[in-house]
N, C-alpha and C positions, 0 to 999 in steps of 0.2 A: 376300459379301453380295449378294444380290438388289437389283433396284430395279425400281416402276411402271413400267408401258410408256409412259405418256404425260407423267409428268415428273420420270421419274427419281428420284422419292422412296425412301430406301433403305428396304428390308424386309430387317429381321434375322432371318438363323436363330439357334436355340437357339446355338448353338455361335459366333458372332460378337461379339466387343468390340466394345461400342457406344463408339463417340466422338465427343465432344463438336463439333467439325468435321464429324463427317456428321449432327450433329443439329441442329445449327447453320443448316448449309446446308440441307439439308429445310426448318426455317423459313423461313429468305428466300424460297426458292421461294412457299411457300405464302403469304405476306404480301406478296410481289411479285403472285400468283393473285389474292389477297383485296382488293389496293389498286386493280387493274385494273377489279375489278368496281362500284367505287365509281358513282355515279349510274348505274346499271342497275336496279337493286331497282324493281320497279312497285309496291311502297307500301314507304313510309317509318314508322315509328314516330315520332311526333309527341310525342306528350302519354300520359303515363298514369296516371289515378287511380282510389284506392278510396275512396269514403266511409268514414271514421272514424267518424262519429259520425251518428247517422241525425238528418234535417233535411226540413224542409219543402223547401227549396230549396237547394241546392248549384250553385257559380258554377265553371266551370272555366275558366280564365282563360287566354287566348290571343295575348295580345299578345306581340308579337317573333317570331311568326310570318310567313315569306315567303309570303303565300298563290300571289303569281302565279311560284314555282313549282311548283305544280301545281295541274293543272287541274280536280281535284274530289279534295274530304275523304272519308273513310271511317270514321265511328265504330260498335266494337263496345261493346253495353252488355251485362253480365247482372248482372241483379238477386241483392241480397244476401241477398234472402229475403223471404215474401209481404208485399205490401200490402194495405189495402183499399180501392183509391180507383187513378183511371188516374195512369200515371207519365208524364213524357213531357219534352220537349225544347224551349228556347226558345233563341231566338238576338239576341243583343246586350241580352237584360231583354226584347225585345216580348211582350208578353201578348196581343196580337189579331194578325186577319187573315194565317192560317196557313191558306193555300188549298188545299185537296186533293179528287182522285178515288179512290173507294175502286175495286175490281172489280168489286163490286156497283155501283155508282152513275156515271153519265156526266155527272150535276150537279156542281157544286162542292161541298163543305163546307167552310166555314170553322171552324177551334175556334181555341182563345187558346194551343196548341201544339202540337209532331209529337208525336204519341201514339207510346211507346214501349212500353207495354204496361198491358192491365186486369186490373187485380184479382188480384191473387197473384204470381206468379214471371213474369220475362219473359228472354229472350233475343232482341235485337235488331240489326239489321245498320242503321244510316242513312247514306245520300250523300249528301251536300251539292257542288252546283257550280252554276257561272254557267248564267244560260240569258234571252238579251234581255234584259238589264240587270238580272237579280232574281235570287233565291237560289233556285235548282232544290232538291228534297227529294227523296230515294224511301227506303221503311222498305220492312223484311223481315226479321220475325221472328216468333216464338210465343208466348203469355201461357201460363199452367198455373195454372191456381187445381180443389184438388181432386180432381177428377178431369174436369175438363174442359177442355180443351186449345181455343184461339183464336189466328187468324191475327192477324197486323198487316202489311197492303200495301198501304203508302198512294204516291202519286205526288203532288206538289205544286207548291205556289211561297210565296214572301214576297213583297210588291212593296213592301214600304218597305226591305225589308234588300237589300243587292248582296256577291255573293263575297268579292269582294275588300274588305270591310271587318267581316269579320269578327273581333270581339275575343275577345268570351266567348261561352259555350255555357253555358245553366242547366240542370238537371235538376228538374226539379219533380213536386211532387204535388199532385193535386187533387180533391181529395173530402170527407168528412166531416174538420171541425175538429180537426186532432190529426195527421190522417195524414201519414204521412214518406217519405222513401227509405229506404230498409232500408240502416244499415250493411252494410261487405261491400260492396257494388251495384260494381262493375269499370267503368269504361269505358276504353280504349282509342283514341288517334285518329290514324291514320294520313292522309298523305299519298300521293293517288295523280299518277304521271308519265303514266301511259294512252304 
């Protein structure tokens, strides 16, 4: 029998009885490999949900989360399928003073959330971490309604929300009376070590 150069993992030829002892031991190695690497990962998988059932607001709920190990979240969203009305992100229920510069603009904007995407299908990248005692933001992603494709790259802050007390995260809609999150809709939220 053959084995890897670097640890010794057997490779069988055709013509080799596999046994249970050389398959054996390949595990350990590889689970001794795999436990070694344990807090190395630069993000962690956190949280993961789909909307079931499409809804004006959807809460994802985050308590029992260590935040101060690590030092900024990373959620991926993509939408479950078009809407008509902006989608977007709050944090702890605030509904105001969600402070942003767009690229185009060196003013501030405040809206009542981080926009996650307009009107139709969105794919979204958001960070969240500390920054002088407030919740830092920055989005980066694409809308698709169409055949017209729109950025979202906002950079921001919260100053009534801080990092470290983060519970929940909403997903909302806001537009014409009725509109929802599209069942389907993914988010994903890791934990970054930087």
């Amino acid at each position: 029998m053959n084995h890897t150069s670097n640890y010794q993992l057997p490779q069988w030829e055709e013509s080799d009885r596999i046994l249970r002892t050389d398959f054996n031991g390949a595990m350990n190695k590889i689970e001794e490999g795999l436990t070694g690497l344990e807090g190395q990962a630069p993000a962690v998988k956190l949280r993961e949900f789909t909307v079931s059932q499409a809804a004006a607001s959807v809460s994802l709920d985050l308590s029992g989360l260590d935040l101060a190990a690590y030092p900024a979240l990373r959620l991926r969203a993509e939408s479950g399928g078009a809407v008509n009305a902006a989608v977007g992100l709050r944090v702890n229920g605030l509904e105001s003073d969600y402070e942003y510069r767009s690229p185009s603009s060196l003013n501030p904007i405040t809206d009542s959330m981080i926009t996650l995407g307009s009107y139709g299908e969105f794919s979204v990248t958001v960070e969240l971490r500390p920054f002088g005692g407030w919740l830092a933001y920055h989005t980066d992603g694409l809308s698709y309604s169409g055949s017209r494709v729109s950025g979202v790259w906002n950079r921001g802050i919260h100053r009534q929300a801080s990092y470290g007390q983060i519970t929940s995260l909403q997903l909302v809609c806001l537009g014409d009376e009725g509109e929802q999150v599209a069942a389907g809709t993914k988010v994903v939220l890791y934990g970054l070590r930087e």
